[in-house]
N, C-alpha and C positions, 0 to 999 in steps of 0.2 A: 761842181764837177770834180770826181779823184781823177788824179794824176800818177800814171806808172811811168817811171822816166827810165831810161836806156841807158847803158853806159857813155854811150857819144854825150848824151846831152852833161851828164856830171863832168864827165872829161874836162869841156869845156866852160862849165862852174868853175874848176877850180883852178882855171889859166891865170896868168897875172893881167893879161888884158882878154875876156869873155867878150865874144860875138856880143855888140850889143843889143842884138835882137834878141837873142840866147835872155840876154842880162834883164833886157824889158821883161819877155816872159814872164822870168823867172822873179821878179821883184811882184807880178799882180796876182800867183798864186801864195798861201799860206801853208798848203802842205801836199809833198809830193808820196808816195812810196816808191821803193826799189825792191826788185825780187832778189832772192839770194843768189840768181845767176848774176846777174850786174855786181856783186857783192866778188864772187869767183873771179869774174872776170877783171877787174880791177886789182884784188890781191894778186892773182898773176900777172897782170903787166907790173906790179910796183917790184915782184918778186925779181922779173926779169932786169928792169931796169930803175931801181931803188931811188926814190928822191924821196928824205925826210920832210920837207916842204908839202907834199900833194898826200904824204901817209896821214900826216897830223890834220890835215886839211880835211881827207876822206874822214878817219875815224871821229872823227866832231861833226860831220857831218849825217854821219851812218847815227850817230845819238840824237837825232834830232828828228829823225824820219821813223816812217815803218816800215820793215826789213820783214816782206813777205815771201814764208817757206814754200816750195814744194809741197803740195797736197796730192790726196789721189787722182782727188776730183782734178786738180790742175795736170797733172802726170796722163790721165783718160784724155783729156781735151787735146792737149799735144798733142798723142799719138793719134786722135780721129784727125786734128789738122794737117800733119806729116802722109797721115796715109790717102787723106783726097787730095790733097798737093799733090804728090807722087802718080796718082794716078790721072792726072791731067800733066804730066810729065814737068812739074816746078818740083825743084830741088830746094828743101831749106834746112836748116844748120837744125839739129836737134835743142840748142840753146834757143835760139831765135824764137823758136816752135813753141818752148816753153815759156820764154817773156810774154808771148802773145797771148798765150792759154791762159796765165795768168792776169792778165788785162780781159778778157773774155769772161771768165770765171766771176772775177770781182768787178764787174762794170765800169772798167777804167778807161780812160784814153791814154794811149803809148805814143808819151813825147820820147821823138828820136828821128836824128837825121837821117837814116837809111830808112826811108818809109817803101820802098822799095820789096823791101826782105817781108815786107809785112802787108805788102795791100790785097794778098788774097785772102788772108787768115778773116775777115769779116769784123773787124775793131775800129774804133774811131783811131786815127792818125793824125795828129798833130806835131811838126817840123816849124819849131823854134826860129831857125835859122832864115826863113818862108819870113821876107819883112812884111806880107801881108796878114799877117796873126796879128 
């Protein structure tokens, strides 16, 4: 099975003490990827609030994984997700739309605790944090 992880879930990789439900997970798969929004999204929170400890952490981390861009094909899938959301009146973040699309696109399951933001998109959802995984 691939794994497209969220930024909630790295978040919490790289605490000094990790959910250990998070932690179980995360020790039985071998390799996860991350889209280049989780990427964004992470460089702006370190930007806002800088810790050397969780930079060093992330960028060894980001070496380690596959760091999947924005495609067209992924960019079209978004905007059909966004736009039947929309029209069954569910609002969601243009980011979000796109991690999904992403998981969609490349047959992955999107580990992340706000499964929430994602249970109309039609993706497998898997919530680490869930001690039943």
């Amino acid at each position: 099975m691939s794994y497209l992880i969220d930024t909630n879930i790295i978040g919490e990789l790289c605490r000094h003490n990790p959910d250990a439900n998070v932690l179980a997970w995360a020790n039985k798969v071998s390799r996860v990827s991350i889209s280049v929004i989780t990427v964004d999204e992470i460089m702006y929170g370190l930007k806002r609030k800088p810790n050397v400890r969780i930079l060093t952490w992330m960028q060894e981390f980001f070496k380690h994984h596959s760091i999947i861009p924005i495609s067209e094909s992924i960019a079209y899938r978004s905007g059909e997700l966004r736009g039947q959301l929309s029209v069954r009146g569910i609002v969601c973040h243009q980011a979000d739309m796109l991690i999904a699309a992403t998981a969609d696109i490349y047959g992955m399951s999107l580990v992340t605790r706000n499964t929430r933001d994602f249970e109309h998109c039609g993706i497998v959802l898997i919530n680490p944090f869930d001690s039943q995984i």
